[in-house]
C-alpha positions, 0 to 999 in steps of 0.5 A: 563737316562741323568741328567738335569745338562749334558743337561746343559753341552752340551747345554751350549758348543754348545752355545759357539762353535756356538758363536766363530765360528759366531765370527769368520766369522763376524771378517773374513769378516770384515777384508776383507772388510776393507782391499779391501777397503783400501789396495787393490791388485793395491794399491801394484802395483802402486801409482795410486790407493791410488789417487783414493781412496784419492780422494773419500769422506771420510765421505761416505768410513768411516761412515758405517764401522765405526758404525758397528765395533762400533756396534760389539765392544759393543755386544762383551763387553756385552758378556764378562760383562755377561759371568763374574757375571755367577758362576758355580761349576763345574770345567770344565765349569769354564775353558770354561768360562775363555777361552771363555773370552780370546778368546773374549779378542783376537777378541776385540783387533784385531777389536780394531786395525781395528778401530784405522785406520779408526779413523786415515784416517777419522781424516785427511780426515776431514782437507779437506771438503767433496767431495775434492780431497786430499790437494796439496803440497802448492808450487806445481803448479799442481794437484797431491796429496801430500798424494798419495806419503806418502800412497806409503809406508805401514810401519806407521813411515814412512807416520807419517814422510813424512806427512805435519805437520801443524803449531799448531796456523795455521799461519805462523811459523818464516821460513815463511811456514805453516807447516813442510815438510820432506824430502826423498830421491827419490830413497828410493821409488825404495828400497821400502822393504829396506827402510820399514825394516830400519823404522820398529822399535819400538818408544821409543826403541832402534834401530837395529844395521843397520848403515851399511843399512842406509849407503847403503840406502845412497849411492843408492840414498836414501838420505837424509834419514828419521829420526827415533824414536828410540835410536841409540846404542852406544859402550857398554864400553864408555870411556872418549876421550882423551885431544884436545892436545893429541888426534890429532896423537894419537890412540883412545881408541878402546872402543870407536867405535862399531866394528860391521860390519867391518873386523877388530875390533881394530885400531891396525888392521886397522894400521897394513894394513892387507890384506881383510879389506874392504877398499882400496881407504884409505888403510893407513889412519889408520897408523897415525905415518908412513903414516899420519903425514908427509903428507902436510909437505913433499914431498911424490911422486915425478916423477923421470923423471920429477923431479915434484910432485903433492904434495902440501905443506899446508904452500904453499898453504896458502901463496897463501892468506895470513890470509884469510883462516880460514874456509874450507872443506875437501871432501876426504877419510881419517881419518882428518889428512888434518884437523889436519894440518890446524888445526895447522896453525889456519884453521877449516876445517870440514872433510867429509866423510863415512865409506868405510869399517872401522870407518872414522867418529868415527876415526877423532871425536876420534881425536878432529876433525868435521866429516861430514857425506855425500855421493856424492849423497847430496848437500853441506849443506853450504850456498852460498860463505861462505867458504874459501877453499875446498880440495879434495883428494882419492875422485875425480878421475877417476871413475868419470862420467863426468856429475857427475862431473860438479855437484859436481864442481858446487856445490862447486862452490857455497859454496865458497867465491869470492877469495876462494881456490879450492885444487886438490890433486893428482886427478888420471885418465888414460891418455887418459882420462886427458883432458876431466877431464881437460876441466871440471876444466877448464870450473869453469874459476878460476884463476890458482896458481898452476896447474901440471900433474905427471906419475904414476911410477907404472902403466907404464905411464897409468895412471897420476895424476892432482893437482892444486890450484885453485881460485874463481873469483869474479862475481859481477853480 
């Protein structure tokens, strides 16, 4: 005859397989209602359905769910209350207790994250009165809902990064605008994976050592990128750089650069011009004694048949506007070594620039000298006429389309003064090629210092170089 206790026993674990299991499905159903509400199917083909959504009231999606996970919530609560204050002897029936509780535990924090959500959009969705439609971009002159571009992507920091942030006093801030608006790249929505796994960190820890996607992000479009909250890593043994007057022509301590990603791992390597780097438009930019300091000073190349060279000299070039240079850009690829002699001759030039397979940018801070660093992809971030002269060398050559072209001369256009100097350095193309990329430089209507074309001896006349000195005129109107 069973006793009363393994009545007990049984009926009791009956009881609680039958309460996770209604658990279970109770949190199963809520969990797609949830999510066919709010991430449905369409909603990851087109930006179409968040508008929609969007446009419903929010009040009316967010009330009933609201109160019936509130609802779950408290039962849940009492359960785990009462299921504490019971005591048992038995040992077995303590373990069931406490597991029974954990799994309560785990339920409780799955609809916890359910609800933070809905408390998130119902927040935002009460900035608009009930039955509008999602708020607008406050400049833009059609109907569009701004929020339906930030939904397009489902990765948090990327929306709380995009989203309009409104002023805390609800007036105007000092740049004039009612809120703050980031900005992105518009071919980050075509890497859309890419650019969710680049924000996928964890706030306040440190970021993933992804420099190189972020570049590659950069280059394809997607740029400017977002900013992020999470601490870039650093070089593990960081030593101090070497004095402004010694760092200029002489090697930084490879300590000071993370390696990770490129071929070679020491600037000894990289000197060396050993094959399979990575790089090849700069292949001697590391070699500072050899290569790097007699440029500018010298002559480097100079056509045999002709007798002419497309190297200028920096002292010439100044001479041209004497004492009137002393600001400038250096949109090349290279290591600052333009900068580092204009920096003799009491020039700043600030040097852009990416890294194209080996360390640019840590290479020429190491040196004491300003890196910037820009794709082709951006526009100049310098205000109208305000520098003194651009150089560009290794950079705008032949790959280049031609519309691109017109935009990046235009853009620095722009940025230079009236009286300001444009330097082409060695610019190559093919021949057949040199006068539609003559034309574009001709079109700017700048006055004409220096102006050649020289064979390259080592492709058989194929190809030619192009460098001039070139100066802006003023436009009064």
């Amino acid at each position: 005859m069973r006793g009363p206790h393994l009545f007990l026993r049984v009926g009791v674990k009956r009881g609680v397989y039958g309460f996770t299991l209604f658990l279970a499905v109770l949190a199963l159903l809520l969990s797609v209602v949830t999510f066919s509400r709010f991430y449905s199917q369409s909603s990851h083909l087109s930006i179409k359905a968040f508008a929609s959504y969007l446009s419903a009231d929010p009040r009316q999606v967010e009330g009933g769910i609201k109160e019936t996970v509130d609802e779950i919530i408290e039962k849940i609560v009492k359960e785990m209350a009462h299921l504490r204050k019971t005591t048992t002897d038995d040992s077995e029936l303590m373990r069931e207790r406490l597991r029974y509780i954990d799994f309560l535990t785990d339920i409780l924090g799955l609809i916890g994250s359910v609800k933070e959500p809905l408390q998130h959009i119902g927040s935002s969705a009460h900035l608009r009165p009930s039955g509008t439609a999602a708020v607008a971009h406050p400049l833009s002159r059609s109907n569009q809902p701004y929020d339906e571009l930030v939904e397009f992507f489902l990765v948090e920091e990327i929306r709380k990064y995009m989203r309009i942030k409104p002023n805390r006093l609800g007036k105007q801030n000092f740049m004039g605008a009612n809120g703050t608006f980031a900005s992105i790249g518009h071919a980050c929505f075509s890497m859309k994976e890419e650019m969710e796994e680049y924000m996928d960190y964890d706030v306040g820890d440190f970021c993933e050592d992804d420099w190189k996607q972020a570049q590659r992000l950069m280059v394809h479009g997607c740029d400017p990128l977002p900013r992020r909250r999470c601490f870039a890593r650093a070089p593990k043994l960081y030593t101090k750089p070497l004095p402004i007057n010694e760092s200029t022509w002489r090697y930084p301590d490879d300590r000071n650069v993370r390696w990770s990603h490129y071929r070679c791992k020491s600037f000894a390597c990289l000197a060396r011009n050993c094959t399979g780097k990575g790089f090849f438009k700069c292949a001697d930019c590391f070699n500072l004694t050899h290569h790097e300091m007699p440029r500018w000073t010298k002559v480097v190349y100079i056509d045999p048949s002709s007798n002419s060279t497309p190297d200028f000299l920096v002292w010439e070039v100044l001479q041209i506007k004497p004492g009137e240079i002393r600001i400038g850009l250096d949109f090349s690829v290279g290591t600052g070594s333009f900068a580092a002699r204009m920096r003799e001759f009491n020039v700043t030039i600030v040097t852009a620039t990416i890294n194209l397979g080996a360390p640019f940018s840590e290479m020429i801070a190491l040196r004491g000298l300003i890196p910037l660093y820009l794709t082709i992809n951006q526009r100049l971030p310098f205000f109208d006429n305000t520098l003194d002269i651009i150089h560009t060398t290794r950079f705008l050559d032949g790959w280049m389309d031609f519309i691109l072209l017109d935009f990046v001369l235009y853009d620095w256009d722009r940025v230079l003064r009236p009286g300001g100097l444009l330097w082409i350095d060695s610019f190559f193309c093919q021949r057949k090629d040199l006068d539609d990329y003559l034309e574009a430089f001709k079109l700017l209507r700048y006055k004409k210092h220096r102006w050649v074309v020289v064979p390259k001896v080592d492709k058989d006349g194929q190809e030619v170089f192009f460098s001039a000195v070139l100066e802006k005129p003023p436009r009064p109107f």
